[in-house]
ZAROGU-237074 format. One line per field, with one value per residue (C-alpha): x, y, z; residue in three letters; residue number from 1; chain. Coordinates in steps of 0.02 Angstrom, whole numbers. Layout:
<nodes>
c1 c(X	...)
c2 c(Y	...)
c3 c(Z	...)
pami c(ALA	...)
nulum c(NUM	...)
senu c(A	...)
</nodes>
This chain:
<nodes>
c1 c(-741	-665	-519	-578	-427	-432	-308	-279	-194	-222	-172	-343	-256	-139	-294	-379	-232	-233	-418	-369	-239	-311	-474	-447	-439	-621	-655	-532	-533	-673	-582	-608	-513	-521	-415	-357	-324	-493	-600	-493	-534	-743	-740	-652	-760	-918	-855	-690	-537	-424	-285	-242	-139	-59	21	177	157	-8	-74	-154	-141	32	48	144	-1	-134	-67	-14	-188	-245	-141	-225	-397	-405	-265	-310	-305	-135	-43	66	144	187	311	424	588	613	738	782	699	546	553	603	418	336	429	337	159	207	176	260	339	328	429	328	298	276	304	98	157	240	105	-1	93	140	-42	-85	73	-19	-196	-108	-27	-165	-276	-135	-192	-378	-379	-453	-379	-225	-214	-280	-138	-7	-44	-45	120	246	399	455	515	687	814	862	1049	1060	996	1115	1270	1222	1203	1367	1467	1374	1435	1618	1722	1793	1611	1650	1532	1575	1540	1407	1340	1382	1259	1113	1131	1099	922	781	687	803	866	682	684	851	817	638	716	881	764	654	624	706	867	815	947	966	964	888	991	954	1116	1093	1268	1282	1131	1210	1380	1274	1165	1335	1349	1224	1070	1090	1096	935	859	870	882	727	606	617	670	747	600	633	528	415	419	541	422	377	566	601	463	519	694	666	547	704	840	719	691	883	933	788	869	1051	978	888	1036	1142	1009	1016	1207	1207	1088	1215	1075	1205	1238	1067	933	1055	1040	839	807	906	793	660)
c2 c(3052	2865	2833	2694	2563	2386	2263	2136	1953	1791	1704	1705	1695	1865	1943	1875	1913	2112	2119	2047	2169	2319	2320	2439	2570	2528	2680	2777	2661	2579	2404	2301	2126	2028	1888	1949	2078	2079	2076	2205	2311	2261	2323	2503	2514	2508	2627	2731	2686	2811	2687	2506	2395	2240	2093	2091	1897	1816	1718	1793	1968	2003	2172	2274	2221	2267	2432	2507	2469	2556	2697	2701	2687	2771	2880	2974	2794	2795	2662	2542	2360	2207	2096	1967	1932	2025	2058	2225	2206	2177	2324	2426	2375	2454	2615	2713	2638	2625	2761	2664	2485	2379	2233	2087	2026	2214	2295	2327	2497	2541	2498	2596	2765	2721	2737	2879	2982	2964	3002	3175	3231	3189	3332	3464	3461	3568	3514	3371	3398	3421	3250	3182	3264	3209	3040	2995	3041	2886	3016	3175	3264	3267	3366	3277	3339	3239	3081	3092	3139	2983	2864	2902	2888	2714	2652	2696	2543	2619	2712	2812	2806	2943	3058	2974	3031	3201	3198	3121	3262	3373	3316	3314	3185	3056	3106	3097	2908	2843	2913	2815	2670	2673	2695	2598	2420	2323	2374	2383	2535	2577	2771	2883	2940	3122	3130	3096	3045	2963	2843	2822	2750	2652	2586	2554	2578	2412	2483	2646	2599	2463	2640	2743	2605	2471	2604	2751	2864	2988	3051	3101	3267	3275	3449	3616	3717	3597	3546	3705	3773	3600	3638	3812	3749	3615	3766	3859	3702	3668	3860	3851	3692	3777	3887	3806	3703	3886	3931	3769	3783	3971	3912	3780	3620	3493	3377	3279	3455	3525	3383	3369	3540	3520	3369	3454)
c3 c(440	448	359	209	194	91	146	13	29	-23	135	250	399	371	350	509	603	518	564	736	787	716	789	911	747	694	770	668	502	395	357	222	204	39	-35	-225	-338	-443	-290	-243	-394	-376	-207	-254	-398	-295	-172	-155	-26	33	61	-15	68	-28	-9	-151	-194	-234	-389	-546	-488	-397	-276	-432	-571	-428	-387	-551	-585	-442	-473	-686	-610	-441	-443	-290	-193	-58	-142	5	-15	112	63	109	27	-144	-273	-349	-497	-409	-306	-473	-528	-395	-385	-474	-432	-263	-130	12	32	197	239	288	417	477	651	694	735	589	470	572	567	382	363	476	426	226	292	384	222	126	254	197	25	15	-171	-234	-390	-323	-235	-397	-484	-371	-345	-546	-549	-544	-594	-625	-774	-814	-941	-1092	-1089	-935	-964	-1127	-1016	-877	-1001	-1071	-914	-872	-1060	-992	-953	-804	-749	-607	-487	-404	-564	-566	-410	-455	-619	-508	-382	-519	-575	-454	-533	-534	-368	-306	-367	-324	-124	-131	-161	-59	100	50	153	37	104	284	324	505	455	326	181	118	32	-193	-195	-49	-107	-278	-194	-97	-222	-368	-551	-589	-501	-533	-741	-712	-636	-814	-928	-860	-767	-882	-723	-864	-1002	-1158	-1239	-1399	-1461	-1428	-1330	-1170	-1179	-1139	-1024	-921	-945	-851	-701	-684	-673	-551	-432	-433	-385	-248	-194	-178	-90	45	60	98	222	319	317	383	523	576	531	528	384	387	389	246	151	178	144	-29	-76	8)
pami c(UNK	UNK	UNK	UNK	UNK	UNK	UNK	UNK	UNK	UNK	UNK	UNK	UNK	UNK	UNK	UNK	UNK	UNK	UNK	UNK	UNK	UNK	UNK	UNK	UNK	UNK	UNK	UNK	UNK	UNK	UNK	UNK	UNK	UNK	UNK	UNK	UNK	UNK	UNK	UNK	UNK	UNK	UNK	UNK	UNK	UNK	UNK	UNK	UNK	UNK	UNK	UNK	UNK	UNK	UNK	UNK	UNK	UNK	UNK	UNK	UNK	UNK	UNK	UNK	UNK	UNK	UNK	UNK	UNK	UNK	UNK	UNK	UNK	UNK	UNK	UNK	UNK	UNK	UNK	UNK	UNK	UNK	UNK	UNK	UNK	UNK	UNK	UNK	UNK	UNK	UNK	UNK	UNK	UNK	UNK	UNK	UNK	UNK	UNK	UNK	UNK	UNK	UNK	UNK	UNK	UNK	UNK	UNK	UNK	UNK	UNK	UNK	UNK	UNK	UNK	UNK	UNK	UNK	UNK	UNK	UNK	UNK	UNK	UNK	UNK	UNK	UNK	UNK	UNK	UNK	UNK	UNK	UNK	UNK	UNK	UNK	UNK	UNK	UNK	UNK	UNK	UNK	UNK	UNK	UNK	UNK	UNK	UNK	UNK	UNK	UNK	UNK	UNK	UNK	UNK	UNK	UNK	UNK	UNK	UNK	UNK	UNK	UNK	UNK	UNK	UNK	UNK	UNK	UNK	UNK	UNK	UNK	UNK	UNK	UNK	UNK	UNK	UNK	UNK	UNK	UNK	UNK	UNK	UNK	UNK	UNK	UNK	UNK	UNK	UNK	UNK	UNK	UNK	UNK	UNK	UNK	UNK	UNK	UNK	UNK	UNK	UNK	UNK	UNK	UNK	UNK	UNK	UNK	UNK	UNK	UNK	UNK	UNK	UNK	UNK	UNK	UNK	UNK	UNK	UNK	UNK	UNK	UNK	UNK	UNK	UNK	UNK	UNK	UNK	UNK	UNK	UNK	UNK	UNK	UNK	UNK	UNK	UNK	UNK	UNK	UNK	UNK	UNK	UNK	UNK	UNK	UNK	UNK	UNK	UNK	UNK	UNK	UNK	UNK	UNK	UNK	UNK	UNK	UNK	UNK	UNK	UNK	UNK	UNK)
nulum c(1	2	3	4	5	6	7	8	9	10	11	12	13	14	15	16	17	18	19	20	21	22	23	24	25	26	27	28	29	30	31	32	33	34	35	36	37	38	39	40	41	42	43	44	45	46	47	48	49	50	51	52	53	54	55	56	57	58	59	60	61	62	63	64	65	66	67	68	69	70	71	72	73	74	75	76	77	78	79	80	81	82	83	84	85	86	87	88	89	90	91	92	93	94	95	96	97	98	99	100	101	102	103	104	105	106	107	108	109	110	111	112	113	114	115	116	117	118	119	120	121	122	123	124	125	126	127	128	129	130	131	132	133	134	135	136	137	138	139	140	141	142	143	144	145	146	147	148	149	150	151	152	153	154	155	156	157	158	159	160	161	162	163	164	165	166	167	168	169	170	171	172	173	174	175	176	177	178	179	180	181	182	183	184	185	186	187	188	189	190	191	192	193	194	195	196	197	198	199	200	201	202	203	204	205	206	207	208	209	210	211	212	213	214	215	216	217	218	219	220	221	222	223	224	225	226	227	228	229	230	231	232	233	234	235	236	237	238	239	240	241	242	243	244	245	246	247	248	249	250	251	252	253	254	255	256	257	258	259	260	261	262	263	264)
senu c(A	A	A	A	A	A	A	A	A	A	A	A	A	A	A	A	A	A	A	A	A	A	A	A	A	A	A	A	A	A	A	A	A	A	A	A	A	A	A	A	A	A	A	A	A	A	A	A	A	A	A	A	A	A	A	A	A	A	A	A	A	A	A	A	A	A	A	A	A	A	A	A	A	A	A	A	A	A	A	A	A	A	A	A	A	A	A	A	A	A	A	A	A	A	A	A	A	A	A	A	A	A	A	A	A	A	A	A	A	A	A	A	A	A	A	A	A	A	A	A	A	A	A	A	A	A	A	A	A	A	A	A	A	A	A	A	A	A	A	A	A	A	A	A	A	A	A	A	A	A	A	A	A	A	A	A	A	A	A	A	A	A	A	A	A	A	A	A	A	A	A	A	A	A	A	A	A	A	A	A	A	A	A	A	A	A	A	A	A	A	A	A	A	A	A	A	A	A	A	A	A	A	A	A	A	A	A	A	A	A	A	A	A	A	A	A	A	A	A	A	A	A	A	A	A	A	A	A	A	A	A	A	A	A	A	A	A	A	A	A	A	A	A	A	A	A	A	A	A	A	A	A	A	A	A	A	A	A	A	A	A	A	A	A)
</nodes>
């Protein structure tokens, strides 16, 4: 079955020129090209899309309003943005909404295996609940005592980052967002960092505190009980972590599949 995909800008000509140089996917991909977020939205209403692709900028309805909307209304939807020049704190908007972000203008082949890479994983998963499931989520849970014991090394006059670094590698969920967004395009790194601490450094003390102060990466519990059934699938991914990271080390992986199979 073909692939559904909307491509939304509000420049005419982008999307002539998308339509233009993916033709020769018709055959793979049912296309759809329209010029705003709302008709975006009217056409996914009336039938489902198994990927949306957006332009960041555009009037009314910017990329970051149209896909957190997407994301509230057709959660099982493959989420990906084009866009020029940005700041941080508009890539910290789309971080959790966002499955995948594109620099614009965008290497024709790497949209494409952005796009066929998604529709591949998307075949792993038998469950349509599942997919549901996993593409609604815009973070992971974290532990309390950690968010508590960040915060109060950020309010430190002389932070370390560093120590920083060290309490990041320690949660997977914040570890999970700080990595999306160090390889994200927005930085345009010549190499893929696997490495918690290694992205922290990179990132410094003023992103890293926008990160769990402005987008929430850190959530708070309501209630004893789910704190601490939480708490203990946390301790459980972090020892299966440690060790997958041994394993890759006794099999002589090198630096990079060590650090992978950690995050991993």
């Amino acid at each position: 079955m073909k692939k559904r995909i909307l491509f939304v800008d509000d420049e005419p000509h982008m999307l002539q020129w998308l339509a233009r140089m993916l033709s020769d996917m018709r055959s793979h991909w049912d296309m759809e090209f329209v010029t705003s977020g709302a008709v975006a939205l009217e056409r996914m209403a009336a039938r489902p899309f198994d990927v949306v692709v957006s332009d960041m900028f555009m009037p009314e309805m910017d990329g970051a309003q149209l896909m957190a909307e997407v994301m509230r209304r057709h959660p099982q939807t493959v989420r990906l943005v084009l866009s020029g020049a940005a700041n941080q704190s508009v890539i910290s908007q789309c971080v959790g909404s966002v499955h995948q972000w594109l620099s614009k203008p965008c290497e024709l082949g790497e949209l494409k295996a952005a796009i066929q890479r998604i529709s591949t994983l998307n075949g792993t998963l038998p469950s349509e609940t599942l997919r549901r499931l996993l593409s609604r989520m815009d973070r992971l849970p974290s532990v309390p005592t950690l968010y508590t014991e960040i915060l109060e090394e950020l309010r430190k006059p002389d932070a370390s980052i560093r120590q920083v670094a060290t309490i990041v590698a320690r949660d997977p969920a914040m570890t999970a967002k700080i990595l999306k967004l160090v390889n994200s395009a927005f930085f345009g790194l010549r190499r893929h960092i696997a490495n918690a601490e290694e992205a922290v450094v990179f990132l410094g003390v003023e992103t890293i505190k926008s990160l769990v102060l402005s987008i929430n990466a850190f959530s708070q519990f309501e209630g004893g009980s789910r704190a601490s059934t939480l708490t203990g699938l946390w301790t459980h991914s972090l020892d299966t972590a440690g060790l997958a990271r041994k394993i890759a080390r006794i099999e002589d992986g090198g630096r990079v599949l060590t650090d992978e199979a950690f995050v991993g």
